[in-house]
C-alpha positions in Angstrom: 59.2 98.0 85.8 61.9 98.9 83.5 64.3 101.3 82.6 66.8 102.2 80.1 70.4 101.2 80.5 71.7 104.8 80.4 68.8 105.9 83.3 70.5 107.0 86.4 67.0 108.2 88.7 64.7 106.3 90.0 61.3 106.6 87.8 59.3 106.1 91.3 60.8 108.6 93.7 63.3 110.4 91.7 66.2 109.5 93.6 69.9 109.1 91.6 71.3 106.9 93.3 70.7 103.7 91.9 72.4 100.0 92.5 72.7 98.1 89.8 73.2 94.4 89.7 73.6 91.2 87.6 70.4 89.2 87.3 72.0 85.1 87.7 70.3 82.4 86.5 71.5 79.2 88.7 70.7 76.2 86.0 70.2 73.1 88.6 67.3 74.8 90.3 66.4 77.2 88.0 66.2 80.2 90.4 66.4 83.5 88.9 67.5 86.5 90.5 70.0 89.8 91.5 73.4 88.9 92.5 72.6 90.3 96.2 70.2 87.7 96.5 73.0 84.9 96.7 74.8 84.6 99.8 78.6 85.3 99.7 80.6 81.8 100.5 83.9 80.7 101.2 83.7 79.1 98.3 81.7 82.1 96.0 78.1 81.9 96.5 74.6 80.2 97.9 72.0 79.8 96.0 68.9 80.9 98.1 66.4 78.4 96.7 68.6 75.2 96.8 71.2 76.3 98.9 74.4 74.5 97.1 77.5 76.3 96.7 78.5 78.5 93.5 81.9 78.8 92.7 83.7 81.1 90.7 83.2 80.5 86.8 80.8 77.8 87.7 78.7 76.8 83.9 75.3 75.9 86.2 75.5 79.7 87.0 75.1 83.0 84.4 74.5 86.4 84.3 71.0 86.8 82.1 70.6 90.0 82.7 70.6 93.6 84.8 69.1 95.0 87.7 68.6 98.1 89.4 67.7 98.7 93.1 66.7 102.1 94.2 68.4 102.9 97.5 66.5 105.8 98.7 63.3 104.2 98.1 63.7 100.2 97.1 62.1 100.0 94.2 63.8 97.1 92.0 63.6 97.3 88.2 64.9 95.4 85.1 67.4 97.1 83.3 66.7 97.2 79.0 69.7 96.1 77.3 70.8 98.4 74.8 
């Protein structure tokens, strides 16, 4: 599902309180997902598919996009660029 960048309530249960998150796209395993998916690390951050470490600025590692996470309910969604 998606929603608009400026939407604040959740289109499934209403709720406004919304999480949103970077989408990363870690290049050496090609696993794409939220931020919260990535464990924190000393170092910056696990991958959760191949587990290697993630540090900060790290070029095998972008942000390719937005996420939103209902809190009330769970519902995930894609956020629409601009």
């Amino acid at each position: 599902m998606n929603i608009d960048s400026g939407q604040s309530s959740c289109p499934l249960c209403g709720a406004e309180h919304l999480e949103i998150t970077p989408v990363l796209h870690h290049m050496i395993c090609a696993y794409i997902g939220p931020q919260y998916d990535f464990a924190e690390s000393p170092a910056g951050y696990t991958c959760p598919k191949c587990r290697r470490s993630i540090v900060s600025d790290d070029m095998a590692c972008e942000i390719v996009g937005v996420s939103a996470r209902c809190t009330a309910c769970g519902k995930e969604m894609i956020v629409s660029p601009l």
